[in-house]
C-alpha positions as CSV (number, residue, x, y, z in Angstrom):
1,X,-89.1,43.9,-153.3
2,X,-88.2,47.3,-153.8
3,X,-88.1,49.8,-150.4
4,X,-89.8,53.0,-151.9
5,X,-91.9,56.1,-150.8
6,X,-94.7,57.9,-152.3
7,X,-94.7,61.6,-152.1
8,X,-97.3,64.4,-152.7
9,X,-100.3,62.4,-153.3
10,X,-103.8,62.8,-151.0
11,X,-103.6,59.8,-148.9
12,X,-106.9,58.2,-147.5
13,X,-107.1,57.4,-143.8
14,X,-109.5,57.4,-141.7
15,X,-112.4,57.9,-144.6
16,X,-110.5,61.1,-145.4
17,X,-108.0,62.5,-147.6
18,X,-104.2,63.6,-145.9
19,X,-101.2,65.0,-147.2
20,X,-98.7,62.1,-146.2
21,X,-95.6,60.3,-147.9
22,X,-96.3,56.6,-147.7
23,X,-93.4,54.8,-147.2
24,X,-93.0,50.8,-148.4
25,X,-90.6,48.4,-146.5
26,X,-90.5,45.0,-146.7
27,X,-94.3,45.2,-148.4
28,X,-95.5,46.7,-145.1
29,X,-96.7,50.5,-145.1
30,X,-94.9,53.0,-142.7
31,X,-96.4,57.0,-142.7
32,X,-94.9,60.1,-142.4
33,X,-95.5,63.4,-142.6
34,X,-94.1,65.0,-145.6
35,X,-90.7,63.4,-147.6
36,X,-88.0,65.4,-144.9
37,X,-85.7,63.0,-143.7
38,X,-85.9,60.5,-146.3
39,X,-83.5,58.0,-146.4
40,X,-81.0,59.3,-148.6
41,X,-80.9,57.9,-152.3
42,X,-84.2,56.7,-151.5
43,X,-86.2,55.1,-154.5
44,X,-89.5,58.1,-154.6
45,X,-92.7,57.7,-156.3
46,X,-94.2,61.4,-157.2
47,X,-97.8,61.1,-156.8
48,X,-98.6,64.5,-157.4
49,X,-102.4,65.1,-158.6
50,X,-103.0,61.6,-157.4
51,X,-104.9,59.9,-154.4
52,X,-103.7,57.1,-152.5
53,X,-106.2,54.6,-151.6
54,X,-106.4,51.2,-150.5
55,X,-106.0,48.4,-153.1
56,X,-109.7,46.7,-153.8
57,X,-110.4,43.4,-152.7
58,X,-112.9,41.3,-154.6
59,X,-114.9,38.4,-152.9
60,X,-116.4,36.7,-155.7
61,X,-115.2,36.5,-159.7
62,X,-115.6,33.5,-161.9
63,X,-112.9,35.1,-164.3
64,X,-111.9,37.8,-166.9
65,X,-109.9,37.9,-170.0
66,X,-110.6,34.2,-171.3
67,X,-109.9,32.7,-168.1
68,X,-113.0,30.4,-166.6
69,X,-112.2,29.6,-163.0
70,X,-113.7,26.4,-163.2
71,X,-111.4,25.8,-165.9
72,X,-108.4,27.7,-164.9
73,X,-104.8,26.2,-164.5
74,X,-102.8,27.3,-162.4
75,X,-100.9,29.7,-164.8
76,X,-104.2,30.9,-166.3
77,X,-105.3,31.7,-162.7
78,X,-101.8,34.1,-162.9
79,X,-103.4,35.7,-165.7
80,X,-106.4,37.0,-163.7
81,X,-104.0,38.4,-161.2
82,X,-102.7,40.1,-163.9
83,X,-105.6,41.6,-165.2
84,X,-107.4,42.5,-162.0
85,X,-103.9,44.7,-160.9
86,X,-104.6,46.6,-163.2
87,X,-107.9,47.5,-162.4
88,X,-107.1,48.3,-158.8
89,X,-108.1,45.2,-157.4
90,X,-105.0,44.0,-155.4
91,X,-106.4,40.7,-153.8
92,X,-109.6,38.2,-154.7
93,X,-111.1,34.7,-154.2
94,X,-111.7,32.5,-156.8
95,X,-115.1,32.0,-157.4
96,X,-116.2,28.6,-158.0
97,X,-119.5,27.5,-159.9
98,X,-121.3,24.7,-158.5
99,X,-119.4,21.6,-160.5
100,X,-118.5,18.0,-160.2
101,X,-116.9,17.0,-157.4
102,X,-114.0,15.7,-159.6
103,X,-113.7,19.2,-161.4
104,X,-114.0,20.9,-157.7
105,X,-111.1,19.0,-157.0
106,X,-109.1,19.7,-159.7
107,X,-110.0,23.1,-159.0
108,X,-108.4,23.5,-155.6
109,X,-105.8,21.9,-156.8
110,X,-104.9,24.7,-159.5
111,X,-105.1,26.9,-156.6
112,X,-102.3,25.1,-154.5
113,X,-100.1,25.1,-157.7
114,X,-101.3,28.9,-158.5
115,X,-99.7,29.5,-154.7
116,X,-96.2,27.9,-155.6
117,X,-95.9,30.2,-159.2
118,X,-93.9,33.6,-159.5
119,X,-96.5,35.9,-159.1
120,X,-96.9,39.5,-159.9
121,X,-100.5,40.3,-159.7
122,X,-103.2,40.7,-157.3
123,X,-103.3,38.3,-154.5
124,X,-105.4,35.1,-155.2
125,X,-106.1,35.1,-151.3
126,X,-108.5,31.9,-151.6
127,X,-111.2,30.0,-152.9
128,X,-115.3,31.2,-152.9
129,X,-117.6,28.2,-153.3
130,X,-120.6,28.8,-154.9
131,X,-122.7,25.6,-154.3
132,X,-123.3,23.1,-154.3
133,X,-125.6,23.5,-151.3
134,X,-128.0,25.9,-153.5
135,X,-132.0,26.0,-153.9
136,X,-132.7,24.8,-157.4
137,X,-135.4,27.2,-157.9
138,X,-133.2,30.1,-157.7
139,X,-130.1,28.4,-159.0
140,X,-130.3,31.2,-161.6
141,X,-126.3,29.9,-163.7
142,X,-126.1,26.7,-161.1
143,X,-126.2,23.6,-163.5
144,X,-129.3,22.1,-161.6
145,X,-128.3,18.6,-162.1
146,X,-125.0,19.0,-159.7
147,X,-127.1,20.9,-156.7
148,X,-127.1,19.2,-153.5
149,X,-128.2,18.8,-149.9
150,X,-126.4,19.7,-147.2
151,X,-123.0,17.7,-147.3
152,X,-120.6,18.4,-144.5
153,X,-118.2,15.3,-145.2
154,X,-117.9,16.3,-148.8
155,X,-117.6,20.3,-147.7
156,X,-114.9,19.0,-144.7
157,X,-112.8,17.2,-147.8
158,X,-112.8,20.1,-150.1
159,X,-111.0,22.1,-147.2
160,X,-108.7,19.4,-145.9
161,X,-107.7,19.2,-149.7
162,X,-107.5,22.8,-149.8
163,X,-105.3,23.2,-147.3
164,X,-107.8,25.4,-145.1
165,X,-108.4,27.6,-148.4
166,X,-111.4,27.9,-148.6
167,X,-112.5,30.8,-147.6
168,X,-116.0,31.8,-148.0
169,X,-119.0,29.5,-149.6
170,X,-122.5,31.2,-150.5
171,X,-125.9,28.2,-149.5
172,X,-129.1,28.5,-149.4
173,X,-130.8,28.4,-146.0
174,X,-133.6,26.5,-147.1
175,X,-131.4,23.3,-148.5
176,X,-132.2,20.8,-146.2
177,X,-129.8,20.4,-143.4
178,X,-127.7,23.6,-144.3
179,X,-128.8,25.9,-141.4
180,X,-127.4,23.4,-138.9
181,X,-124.1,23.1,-140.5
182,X,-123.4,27.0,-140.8
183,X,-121.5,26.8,-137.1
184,X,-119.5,24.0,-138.4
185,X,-118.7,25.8,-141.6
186,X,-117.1,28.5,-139.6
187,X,-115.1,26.2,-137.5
188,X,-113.3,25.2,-140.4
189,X,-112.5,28.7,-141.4
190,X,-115.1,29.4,-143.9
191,X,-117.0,32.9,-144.2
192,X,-120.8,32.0,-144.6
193,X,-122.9,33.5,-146.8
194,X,-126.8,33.0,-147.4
195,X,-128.1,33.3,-151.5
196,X,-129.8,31.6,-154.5
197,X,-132.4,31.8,-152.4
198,X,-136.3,31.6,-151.7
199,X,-136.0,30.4,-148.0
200,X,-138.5,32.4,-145.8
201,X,-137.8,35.2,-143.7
202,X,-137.6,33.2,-140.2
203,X,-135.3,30.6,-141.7
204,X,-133.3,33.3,-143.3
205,X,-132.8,34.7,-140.1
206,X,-131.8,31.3,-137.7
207,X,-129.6,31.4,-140.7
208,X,-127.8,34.6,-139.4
209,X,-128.4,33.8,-135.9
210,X,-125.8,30.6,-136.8
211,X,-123.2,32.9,-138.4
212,X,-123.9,33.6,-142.1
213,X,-122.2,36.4,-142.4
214,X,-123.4,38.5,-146.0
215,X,-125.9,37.4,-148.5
216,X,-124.7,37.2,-152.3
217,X,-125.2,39.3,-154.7
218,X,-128.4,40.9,-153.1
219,X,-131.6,41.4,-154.9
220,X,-130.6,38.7,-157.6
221,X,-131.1,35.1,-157.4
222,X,-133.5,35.1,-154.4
223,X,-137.2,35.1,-154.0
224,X,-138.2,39.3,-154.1
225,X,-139.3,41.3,-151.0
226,X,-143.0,41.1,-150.3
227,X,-145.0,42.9,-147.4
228,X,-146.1,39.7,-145.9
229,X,-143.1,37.5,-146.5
230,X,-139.9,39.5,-146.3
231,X,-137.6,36.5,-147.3
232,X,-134.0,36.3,-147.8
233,X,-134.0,39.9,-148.8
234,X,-136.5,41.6,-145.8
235,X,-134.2,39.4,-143.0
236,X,-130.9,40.3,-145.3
237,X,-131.9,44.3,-145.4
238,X,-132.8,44.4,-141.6
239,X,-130.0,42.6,-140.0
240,X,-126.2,43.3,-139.7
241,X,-124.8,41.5,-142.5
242,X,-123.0,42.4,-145.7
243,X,-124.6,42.3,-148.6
244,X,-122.5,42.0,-151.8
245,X,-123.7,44.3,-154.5
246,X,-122.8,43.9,-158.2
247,X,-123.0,47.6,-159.5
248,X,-122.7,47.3,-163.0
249,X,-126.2,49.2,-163.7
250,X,-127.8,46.4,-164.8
251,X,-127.9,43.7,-162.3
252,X,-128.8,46.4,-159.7
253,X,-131.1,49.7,-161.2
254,X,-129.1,53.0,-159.2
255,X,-131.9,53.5,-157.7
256,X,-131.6,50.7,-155.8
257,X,-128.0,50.8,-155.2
258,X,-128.9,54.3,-153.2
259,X,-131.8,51.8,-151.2
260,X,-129.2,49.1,-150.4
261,X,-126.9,52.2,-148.9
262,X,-129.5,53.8,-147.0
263,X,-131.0,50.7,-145.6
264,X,-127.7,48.6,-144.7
265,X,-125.3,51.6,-144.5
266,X,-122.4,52.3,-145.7
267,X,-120.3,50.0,-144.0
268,X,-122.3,46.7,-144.4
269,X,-122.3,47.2,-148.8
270,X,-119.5,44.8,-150.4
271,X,-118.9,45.6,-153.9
272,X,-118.3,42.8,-155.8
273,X,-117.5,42.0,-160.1
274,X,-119.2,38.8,-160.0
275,X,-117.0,38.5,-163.5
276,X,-117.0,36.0,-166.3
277,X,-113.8,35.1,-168.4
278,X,-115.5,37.6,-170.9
279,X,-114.3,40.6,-168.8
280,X,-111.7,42.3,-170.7
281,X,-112.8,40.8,-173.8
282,X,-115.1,41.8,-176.4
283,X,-118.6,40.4,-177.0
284,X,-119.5,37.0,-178.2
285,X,-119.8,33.5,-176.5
286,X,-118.6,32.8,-173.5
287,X,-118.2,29.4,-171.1
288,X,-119.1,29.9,-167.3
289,X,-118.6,26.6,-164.9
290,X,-120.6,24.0,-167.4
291,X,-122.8,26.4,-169.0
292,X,-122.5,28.6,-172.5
293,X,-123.0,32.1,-172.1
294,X,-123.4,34.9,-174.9
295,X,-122.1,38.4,-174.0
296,X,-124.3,41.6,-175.8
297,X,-123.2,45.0,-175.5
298,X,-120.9,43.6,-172.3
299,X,-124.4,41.8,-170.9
300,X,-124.0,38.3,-170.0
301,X,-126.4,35.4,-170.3
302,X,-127.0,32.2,-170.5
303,X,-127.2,31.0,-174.2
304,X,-129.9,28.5,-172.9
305,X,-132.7,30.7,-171.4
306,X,-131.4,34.6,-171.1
307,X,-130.9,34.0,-167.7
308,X,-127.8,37.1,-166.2
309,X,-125.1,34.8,-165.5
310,X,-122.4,37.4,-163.8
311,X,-121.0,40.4,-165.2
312,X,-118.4,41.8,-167.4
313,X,-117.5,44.3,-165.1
314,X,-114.3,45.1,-162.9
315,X,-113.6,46.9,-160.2
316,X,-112.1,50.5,-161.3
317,X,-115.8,50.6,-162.9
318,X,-117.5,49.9,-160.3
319,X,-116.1,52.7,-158.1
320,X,-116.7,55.3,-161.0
321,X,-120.4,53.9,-161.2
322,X,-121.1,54.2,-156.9
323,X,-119.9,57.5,-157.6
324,X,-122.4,57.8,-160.3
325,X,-125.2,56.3,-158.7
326,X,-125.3,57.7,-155.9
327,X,-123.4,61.1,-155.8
328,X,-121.5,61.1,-152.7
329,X,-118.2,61.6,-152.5
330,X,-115.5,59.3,-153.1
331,X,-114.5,58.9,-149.3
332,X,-117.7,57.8,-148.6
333,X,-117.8,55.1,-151.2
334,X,-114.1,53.6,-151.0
335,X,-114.6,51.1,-148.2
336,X,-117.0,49.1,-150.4
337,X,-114.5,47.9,-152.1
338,X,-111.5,48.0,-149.3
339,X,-112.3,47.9,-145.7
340,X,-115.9,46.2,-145.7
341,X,-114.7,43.0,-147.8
342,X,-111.7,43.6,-145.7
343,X,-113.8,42.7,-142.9
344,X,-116.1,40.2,-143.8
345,X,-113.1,37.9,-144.2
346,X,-111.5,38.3,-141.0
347,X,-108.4,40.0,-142.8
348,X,-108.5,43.5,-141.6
349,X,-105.8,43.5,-139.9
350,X,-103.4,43.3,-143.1
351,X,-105.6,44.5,-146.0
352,X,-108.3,47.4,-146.5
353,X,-106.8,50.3,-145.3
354,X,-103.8,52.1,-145.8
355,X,-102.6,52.1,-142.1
356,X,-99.1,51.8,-140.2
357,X,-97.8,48.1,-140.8
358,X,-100.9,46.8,-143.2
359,X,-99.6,45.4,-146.3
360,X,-98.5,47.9,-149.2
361,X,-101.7,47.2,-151.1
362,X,-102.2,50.1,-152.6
363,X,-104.5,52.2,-155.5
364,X,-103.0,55.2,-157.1
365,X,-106.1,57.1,-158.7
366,X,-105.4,60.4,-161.0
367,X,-107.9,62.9,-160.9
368,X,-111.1,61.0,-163.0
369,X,-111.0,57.8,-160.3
370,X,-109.2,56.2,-163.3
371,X,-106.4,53.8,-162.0
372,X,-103.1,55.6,-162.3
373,X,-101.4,52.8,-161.2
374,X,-101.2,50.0,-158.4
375,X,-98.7,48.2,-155.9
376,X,-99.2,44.9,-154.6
377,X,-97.4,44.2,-151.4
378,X,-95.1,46.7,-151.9
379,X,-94.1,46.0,-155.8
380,X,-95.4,48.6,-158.5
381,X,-97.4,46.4,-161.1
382,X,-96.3,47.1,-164.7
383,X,-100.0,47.4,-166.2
């Protein structure tokens, strides 16, 4: 780990742009104003015509450039960290789909053995379940066979096995039992959120009242808003929780991406990829969990049915479309993809802003919002 310091560039803090040199030491950030008094010889990085922002953090992918999470070694799980670096997204969970219990398994297993590889990508922070514990009717890519009731003995193995790893899960309020286990879910570390859902508004709601803490990919995969029953989405929009959004202009209409900021505000909008091993690639077919997907014009879905099943988009993208969508300025949309998923894990204190001490996770952006280039706890990743 190289000690180094960025000079010139527009730094954000504090949701605003600063001229400050951003030092790295030991992967931790240290700021200064101005490059006087520089160690000397020190190793520089000249960001002039750049901005400095905090590396993104994505909560929930199922994989990009070939690589199925649900089939992923541990190397191939490298791979991803590989590939998201280089769209600015500096740590992620693992997303996986609803699966056997043997293939669950084998899944947290590739993520202990991902953990003891040289690594030189984005962080692989932890593991996202995404099921079992989801309503059939809205299982939407779910394989529907391997749904299940609530299950805290099989949940409280998956952790123990994951060596407390597992770090968020996404139910449905209205599986039975489910609503009841969401305190116990937290005691073991987990970050609760409520989807794949038609549960009713006033279930929806004890379900926040327990601790679910975001709803999945809002607006998608859950029963629709309706004046006399508000659902998953009326209790989602009014309350204080997150709400991932996947703003690839298709899953969401911009329209409604400027709704889902007006209502929740912008500090309670997570933007996620929700990405298939297709991202990166070109079209054709695709695997996602047990299912076979065909991508069209970078549009995923399910061979079976034409169900969405996740997206083909990453993260650098889904700045440059918030920008797009909603035409507010770029300080206003960074912390939905930094600081809020930051803070929906509990890891704000290291990640999600480029602050004294945090980890050097950071996104160097040129004057287009393209990614200029990106250091990951301190080391400049080669894209």
């Amino acid at each position: 780990m190289q000690d180094c310091y960025i000079i010139n560039g527009e730094v954000y803090i504090g949701h605003k742009f600063e001229k400050k040199t951003v030092g790295i030491k030991e992967g931790r950030i240290l700021l200064q104003d101005g490059d006087a008094g520089l160690p000397e010889g020190a190793e520089t990085y000249d960001a002039s015509g750049k901005r400095v922002v905090p590396g993104f953090i994505d909560v929930h992918t199922h994989g990009a450039v070939g690589v199925d999470v649900n089939a992923a070694t541990a190397e191939e799980l490298e791979k991803i960290c590989r590939f998201a670096a280089g769209n600015g997204t500096t740590s992620w969970l693992c997303s996986v789909l609803t699966d056997t219990r043997e293939q669950t398994e084998w899944c947290i297993d590739q993520f202990k053995a991902h953990q003891k590889l040289e690594h030189r990508g984005a962080n692989l922070l932890g593991i996202h379940l995404e099921g079992p514990f989801l309503a059939s009717e809205y299982k939407g890519a779910m394989p529907e066979h391997l749904l299940q009731k609530a299950n805290m003995p099989l949940l409280r193995e998956y952790q123990e096995r994951a060596e407390g790893n597992i770090r968020y899960i996404t139910v449905s309020p209205e599986v039975k039992g489910i609503v009841d286990d969401i305190p116990a879910m937290r005691e073991l570390g987990i970050t609760v959120a409520i989807g794949h859902s038609g549960a009713d508004y006033d279930t929806c709601l004890d379900a926040i009242d327990k601790g679910a803490a975001c709803c999945t990919h809002i607006f998608n995969a859950m029963k629709l808003l309706h004046q006399h029953f508000p659902s998953v989405m009326g209790a989602a929009l009014e309350s204080d929780i997150y709400c991932e959004a996947i703003c690839d202009g298709r899953h969401l209409h911009p329209g409604v991406v400027r709704l889902l900021i007006k209502t929740k505000g912008l500090d309670r909008v997570v933007a996620i990829t929700d990405s298939i091993m297709a991202a990166g690639l070109p079209d054709g077919r695709y695997k996602l969990g047990v299912n076979d997907v065909i991508v069209e014009d970078g549009d995923a879905k399910l061979l079976e049915n034409g169900v969405r099943a996740g997206s083909t988009l990453t993260q650098d993208t889904a700045l440059k479309n918030l920008l797009a969508f909603t035409g507010r300025p770029i300080e206003e949309i960074l912390p939905m993809l930094s600081e809020n998923p930051a803070k929906l894990l509990g890891i704000f204190e290291t990640k999600g802003s480029v602050e004294e001490g945090k980890d050097a996770d950071l996104v160097l952006l040129d004057a287009e919002n393209n990614v200029a280039d990106v250091f990951v706890g301190g080391n400049l990743i080669k894209k």
